[in-house]
KEKE-3310 file (N, C-alpha, C; in steps of 0.2 Angstrom, whole numbers, plus 5000, padded with zeros to 4 digits):
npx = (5121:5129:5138:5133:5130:5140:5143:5134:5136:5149:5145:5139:5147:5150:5146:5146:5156:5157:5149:5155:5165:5160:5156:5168:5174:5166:5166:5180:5188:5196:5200:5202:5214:5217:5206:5197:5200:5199:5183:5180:5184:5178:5166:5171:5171:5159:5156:5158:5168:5165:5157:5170:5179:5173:5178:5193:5197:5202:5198:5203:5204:5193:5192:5191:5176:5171:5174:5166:5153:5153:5154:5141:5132:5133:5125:5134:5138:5144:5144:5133:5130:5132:5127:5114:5117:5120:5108:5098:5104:5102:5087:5089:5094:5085:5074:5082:5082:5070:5072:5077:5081:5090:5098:5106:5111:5121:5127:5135:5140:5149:5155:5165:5171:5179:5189:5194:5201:5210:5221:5224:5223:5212:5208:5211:5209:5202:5195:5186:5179:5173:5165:5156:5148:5142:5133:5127:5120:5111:5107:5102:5093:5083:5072:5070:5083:5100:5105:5119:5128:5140:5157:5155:5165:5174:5164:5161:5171:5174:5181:5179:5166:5164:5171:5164:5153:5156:5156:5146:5139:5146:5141:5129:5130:5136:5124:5115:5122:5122:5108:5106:5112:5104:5101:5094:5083:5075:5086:5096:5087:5084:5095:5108:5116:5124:5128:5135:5143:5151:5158:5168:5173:5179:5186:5197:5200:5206:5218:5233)
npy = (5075:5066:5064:5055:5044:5040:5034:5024:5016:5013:5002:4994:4990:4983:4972:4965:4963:4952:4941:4940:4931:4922:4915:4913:4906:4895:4890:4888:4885:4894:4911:4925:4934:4946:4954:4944:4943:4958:4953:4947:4953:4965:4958:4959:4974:4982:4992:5004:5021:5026:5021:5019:5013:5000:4992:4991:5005:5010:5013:5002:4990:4985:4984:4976:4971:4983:4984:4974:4979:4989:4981:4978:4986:4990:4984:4970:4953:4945:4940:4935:4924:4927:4940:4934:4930:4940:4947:4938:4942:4951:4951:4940:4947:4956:4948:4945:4956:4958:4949:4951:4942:4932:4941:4946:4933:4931:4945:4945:4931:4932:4942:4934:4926:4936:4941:4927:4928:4937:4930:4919:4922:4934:4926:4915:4896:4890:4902:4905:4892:4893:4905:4901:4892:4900:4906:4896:4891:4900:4909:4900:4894:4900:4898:4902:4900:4902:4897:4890:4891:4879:4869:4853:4846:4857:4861:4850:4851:4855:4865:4874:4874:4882:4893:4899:4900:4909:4921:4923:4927:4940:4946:4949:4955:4970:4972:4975:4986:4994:4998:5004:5014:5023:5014:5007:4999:5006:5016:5008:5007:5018:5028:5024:5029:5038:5031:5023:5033:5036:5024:5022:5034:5032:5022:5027:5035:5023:5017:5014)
npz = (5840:5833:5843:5849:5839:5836:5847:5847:5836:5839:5849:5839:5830:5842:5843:5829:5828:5838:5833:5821:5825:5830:5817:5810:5819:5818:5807:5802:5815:5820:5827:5823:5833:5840:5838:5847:5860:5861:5862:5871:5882:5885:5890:5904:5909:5917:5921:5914:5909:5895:5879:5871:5879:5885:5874:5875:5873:5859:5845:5836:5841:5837:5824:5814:5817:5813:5799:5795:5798:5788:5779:5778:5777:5766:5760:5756:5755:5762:5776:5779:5786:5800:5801:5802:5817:5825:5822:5831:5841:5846:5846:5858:5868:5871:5877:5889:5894:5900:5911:5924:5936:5928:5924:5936:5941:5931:5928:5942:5940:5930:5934:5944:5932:5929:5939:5938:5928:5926:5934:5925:5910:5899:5887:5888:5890:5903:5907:5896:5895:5907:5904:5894:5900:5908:5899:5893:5904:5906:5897:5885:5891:5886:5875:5862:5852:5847:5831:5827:5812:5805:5803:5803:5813:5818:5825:5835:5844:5862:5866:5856:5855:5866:5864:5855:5864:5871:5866:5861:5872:5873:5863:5866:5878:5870:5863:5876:5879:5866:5866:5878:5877:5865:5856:5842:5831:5821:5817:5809:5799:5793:5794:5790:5780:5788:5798:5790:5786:5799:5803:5795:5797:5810:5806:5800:5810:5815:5809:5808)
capx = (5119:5137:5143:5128:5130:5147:5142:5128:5139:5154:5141:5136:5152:5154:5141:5147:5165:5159:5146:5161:5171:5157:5156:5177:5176:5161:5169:5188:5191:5201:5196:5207:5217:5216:5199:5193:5204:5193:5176:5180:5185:5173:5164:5171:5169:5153:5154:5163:5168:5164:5157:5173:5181:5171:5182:5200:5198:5204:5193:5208:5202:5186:5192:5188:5166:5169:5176:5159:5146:5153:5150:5133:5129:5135:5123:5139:5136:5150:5141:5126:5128:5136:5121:5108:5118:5119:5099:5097:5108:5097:5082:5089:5095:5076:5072:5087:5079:5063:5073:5082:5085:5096:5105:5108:5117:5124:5132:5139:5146:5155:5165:5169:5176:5185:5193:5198:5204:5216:5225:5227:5223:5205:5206:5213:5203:5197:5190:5182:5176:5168:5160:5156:5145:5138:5131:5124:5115:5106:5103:5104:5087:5076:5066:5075:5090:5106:5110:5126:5132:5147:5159:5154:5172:5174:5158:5159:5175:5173:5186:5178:5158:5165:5174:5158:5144:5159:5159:5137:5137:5150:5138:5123:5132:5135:5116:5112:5125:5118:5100:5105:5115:5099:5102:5087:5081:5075:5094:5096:5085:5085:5102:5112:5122:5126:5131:5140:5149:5153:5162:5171:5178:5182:5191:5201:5205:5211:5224:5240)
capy = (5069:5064:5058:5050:5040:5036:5027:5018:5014:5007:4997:4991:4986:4977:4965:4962:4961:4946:4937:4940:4929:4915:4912:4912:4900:4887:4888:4888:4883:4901:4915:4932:4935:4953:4955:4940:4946:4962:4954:4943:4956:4970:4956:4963:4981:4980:5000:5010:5025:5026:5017:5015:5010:4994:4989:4995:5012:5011:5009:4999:4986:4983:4985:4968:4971:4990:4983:4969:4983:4991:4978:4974:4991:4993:4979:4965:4948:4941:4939:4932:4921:4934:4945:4932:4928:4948:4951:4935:4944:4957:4946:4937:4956:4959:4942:4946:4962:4954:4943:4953:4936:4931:4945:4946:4928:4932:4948:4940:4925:4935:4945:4930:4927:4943:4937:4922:4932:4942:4927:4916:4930:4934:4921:4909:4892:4889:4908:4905:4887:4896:4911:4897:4887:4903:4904:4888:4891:4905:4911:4896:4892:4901:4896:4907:4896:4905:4891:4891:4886:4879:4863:4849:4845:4862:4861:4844:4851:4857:4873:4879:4877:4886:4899:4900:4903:4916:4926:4924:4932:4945:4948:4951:4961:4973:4974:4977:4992:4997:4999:5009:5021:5024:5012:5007:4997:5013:5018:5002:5007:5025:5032:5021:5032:5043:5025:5021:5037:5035:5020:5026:5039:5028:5016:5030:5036:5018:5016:5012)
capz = (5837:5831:5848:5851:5834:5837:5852:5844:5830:5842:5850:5834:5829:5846:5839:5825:5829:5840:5828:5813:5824:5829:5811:5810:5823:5818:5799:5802:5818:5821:5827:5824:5842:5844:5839:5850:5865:5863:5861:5877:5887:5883:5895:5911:5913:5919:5923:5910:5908:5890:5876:5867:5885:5883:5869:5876:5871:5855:5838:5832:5842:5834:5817:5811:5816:5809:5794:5792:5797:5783:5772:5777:5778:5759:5753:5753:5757:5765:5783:5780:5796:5805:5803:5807:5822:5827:5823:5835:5849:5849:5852:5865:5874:5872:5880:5894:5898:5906:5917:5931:5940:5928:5923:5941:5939:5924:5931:5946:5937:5923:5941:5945:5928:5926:5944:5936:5919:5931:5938:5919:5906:5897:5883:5894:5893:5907:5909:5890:5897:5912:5900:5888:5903:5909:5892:5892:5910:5906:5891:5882:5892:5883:5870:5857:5853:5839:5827:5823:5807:5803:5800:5812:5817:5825:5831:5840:5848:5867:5867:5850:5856:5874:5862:5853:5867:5876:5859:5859:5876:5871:5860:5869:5880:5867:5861:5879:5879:5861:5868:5885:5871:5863:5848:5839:5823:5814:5814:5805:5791:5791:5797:5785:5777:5793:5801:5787:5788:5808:5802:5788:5802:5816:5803:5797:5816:5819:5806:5811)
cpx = (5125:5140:5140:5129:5136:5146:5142:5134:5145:5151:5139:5139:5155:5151:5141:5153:5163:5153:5152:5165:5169:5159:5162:5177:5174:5163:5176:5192:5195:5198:5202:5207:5217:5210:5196:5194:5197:5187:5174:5181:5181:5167:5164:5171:5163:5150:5161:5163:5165:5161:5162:5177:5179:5177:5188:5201:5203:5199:5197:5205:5194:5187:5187:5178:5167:5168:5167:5156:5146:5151:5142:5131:5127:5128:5127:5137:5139:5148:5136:5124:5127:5128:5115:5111:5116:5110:5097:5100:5103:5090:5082:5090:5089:5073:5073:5084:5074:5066:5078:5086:5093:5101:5108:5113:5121:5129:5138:5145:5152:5159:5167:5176:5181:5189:5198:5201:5210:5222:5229:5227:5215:5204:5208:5206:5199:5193:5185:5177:5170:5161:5155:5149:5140:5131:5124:5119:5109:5103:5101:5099:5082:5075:5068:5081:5094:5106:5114:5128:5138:5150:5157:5159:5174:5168:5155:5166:5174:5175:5182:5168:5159:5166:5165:5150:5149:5155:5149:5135:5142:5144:5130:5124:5133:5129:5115:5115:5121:5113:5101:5109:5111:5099:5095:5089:5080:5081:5098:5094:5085:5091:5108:5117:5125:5130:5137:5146:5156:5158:5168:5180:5181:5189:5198:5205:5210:5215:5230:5245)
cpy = (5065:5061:5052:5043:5037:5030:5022:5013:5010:5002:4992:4986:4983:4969:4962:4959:4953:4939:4935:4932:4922:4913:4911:4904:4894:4886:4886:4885:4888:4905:4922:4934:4942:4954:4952:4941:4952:4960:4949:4950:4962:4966:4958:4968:4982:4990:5002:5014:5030:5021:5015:5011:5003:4990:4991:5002:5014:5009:5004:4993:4984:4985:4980:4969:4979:4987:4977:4973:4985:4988:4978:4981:4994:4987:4972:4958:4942:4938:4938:4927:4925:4940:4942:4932:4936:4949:4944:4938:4950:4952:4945:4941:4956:4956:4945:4950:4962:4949:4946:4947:4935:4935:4946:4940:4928:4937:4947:4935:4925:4941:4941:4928:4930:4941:4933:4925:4935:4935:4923:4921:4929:4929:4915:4901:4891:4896:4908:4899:4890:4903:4907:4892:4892:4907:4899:4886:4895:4905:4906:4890:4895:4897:4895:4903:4900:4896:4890:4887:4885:4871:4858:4847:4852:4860:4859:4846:4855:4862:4875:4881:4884:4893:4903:4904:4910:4921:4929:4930:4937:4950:4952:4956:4968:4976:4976:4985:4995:5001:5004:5016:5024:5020:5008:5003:5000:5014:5014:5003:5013:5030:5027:5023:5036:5035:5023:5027:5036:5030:5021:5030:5035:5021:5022:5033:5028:5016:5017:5018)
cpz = (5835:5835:5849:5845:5833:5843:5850:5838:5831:5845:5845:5832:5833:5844:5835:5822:5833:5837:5822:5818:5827:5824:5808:5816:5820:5811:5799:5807:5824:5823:5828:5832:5846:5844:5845:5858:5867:5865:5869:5882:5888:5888:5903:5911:5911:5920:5918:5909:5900:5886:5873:5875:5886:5880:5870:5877:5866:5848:5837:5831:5841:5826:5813:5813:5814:5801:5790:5791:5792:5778:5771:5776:5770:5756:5753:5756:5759:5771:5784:5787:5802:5809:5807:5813:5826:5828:5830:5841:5852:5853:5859:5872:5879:5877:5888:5898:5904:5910:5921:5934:5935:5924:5929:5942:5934:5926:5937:5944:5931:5929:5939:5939:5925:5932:5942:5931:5924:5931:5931:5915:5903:5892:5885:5894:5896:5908:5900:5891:5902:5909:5895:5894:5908:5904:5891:5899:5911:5901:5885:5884:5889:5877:5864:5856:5845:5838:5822:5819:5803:5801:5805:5817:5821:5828:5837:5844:5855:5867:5863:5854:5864:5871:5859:5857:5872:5871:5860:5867:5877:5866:5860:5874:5877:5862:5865:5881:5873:5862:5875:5881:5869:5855:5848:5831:5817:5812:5808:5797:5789:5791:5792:5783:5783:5798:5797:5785:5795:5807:5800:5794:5807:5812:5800:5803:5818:5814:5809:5806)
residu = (UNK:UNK:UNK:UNK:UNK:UNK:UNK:UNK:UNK:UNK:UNK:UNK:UNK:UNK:UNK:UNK:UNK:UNK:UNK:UNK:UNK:UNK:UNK:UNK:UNK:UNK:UNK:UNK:UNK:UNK:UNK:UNK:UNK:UNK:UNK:UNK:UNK:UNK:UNK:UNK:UNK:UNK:UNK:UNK:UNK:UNK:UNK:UNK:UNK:UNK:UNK:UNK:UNK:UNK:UNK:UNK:UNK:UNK:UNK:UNK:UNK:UNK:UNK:UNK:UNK:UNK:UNK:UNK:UNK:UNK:UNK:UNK:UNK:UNK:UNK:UNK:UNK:UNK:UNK:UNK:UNK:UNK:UNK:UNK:UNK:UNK:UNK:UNK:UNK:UNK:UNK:UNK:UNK:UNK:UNK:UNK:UNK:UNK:UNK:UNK:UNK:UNK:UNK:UNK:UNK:UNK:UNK:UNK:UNK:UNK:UNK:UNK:UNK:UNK:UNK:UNK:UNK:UNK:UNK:UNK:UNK:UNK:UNK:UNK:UNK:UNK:UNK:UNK:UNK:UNK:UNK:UNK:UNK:UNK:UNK:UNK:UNK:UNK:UNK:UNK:UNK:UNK:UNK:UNK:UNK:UNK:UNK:UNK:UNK:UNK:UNK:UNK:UNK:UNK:UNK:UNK:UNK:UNK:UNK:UNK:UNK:UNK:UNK:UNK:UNK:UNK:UNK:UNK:UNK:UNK:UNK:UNK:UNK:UNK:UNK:UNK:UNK:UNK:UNK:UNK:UNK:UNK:UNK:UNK:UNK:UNK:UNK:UNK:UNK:UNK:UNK:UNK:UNK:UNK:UNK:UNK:UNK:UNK:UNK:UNK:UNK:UNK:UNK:UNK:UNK:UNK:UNK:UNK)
# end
């Protein structure tokens, strides 16, 4: 049960590593560079050998969304946004699920992206503008819409909305990982304290 919830539990914190760092963007403008590096990139391997493999293969790199879950997990109230955007990522997974077409566009157009990531690098503009309009052609048609709250001056800037919908389907992508792991909402209300252990460990493995 232990490997298994470690998975679940690195998926967890992929989600909320990249919700933590919508709400850093659409409030600050910034968004931490090693985390966002991860949460972009966690995008292209499409086939991984591992769940932490997703994320580098290091927890380190998911400090910053272990460090949240823990909060939320505790009760704290730091990421009130964060969470709703997170419980929304699930949603739209849900949604994504029932539409093979456009996970089929969506998988296709995120190679291309990592292609593109090869040649500038993965946080690289223009591959954050192309992750950020692939965002905005798909999933960005349902019904379901995140509503991201933040400053209006970031908001209204191009780079930050692009950084923003990359980060929302970094997002989804790690709920759709979650869910092929066997993660679950019961886990959520009943597994608490074993989640918030898992954490605990994994932040004490990736200490420097």
């Amino acid at each position: 049960m232990s490997k298994d919830l470690q998975e679940i539990t690195l998926a967890l914190a992929g989600i909320i590593q990249a919700v933590v760092l919508v709400e850093q963007a659409a409030k600050t403008g910034y968004v931490q560079p090693d985390a966002y590096k991860c949460s972009i990139e966690s995008l292209f391997d499409l086939n991984p050998s591992s769940t932490l493999a997703v994320y580098g293969g290091n927890p380190q790199n998911l400090r910053l969304g272990l460090e949240a879950l823990r909060d939320m997990l505790k009760g704290q109230h730091k990421h009130q946004d964060a969470m709703r955007y997170g419980l929304a990522a699930l949603h739209l997974q849900k949604k994504l699920a029932g539409r093979k077409d456009m996970l089929g566009v969506i998988a296709s157009r995120v190679a291309q992206a990592a292609t593109q990531a090869e040649h500038f690098s993965s946080t690289h503009e223009n591959v954050i503008g192309n992750l950020g309009q692939i965002y905005s052609e798909t999933i960005s048609t349902f019904r379901f819409r995140i509503q991201v709250m933040g400053d209006y001056n970031y908001l209204q800037q191009p780079r930050i909305a692009s950084q923003i919908r990359a980060l929302l389907l970094s997002a989804i992508r790690s709920a759709m990982l979650w869910r092929q792991i066997g993660g679950n909402r019961w886990q959520l209300l009943f597994q608490r304290k074993a989640i918030a252990n898992v954490v605990d460990n994994l932040l004490r493995s990736s200490t420097h």
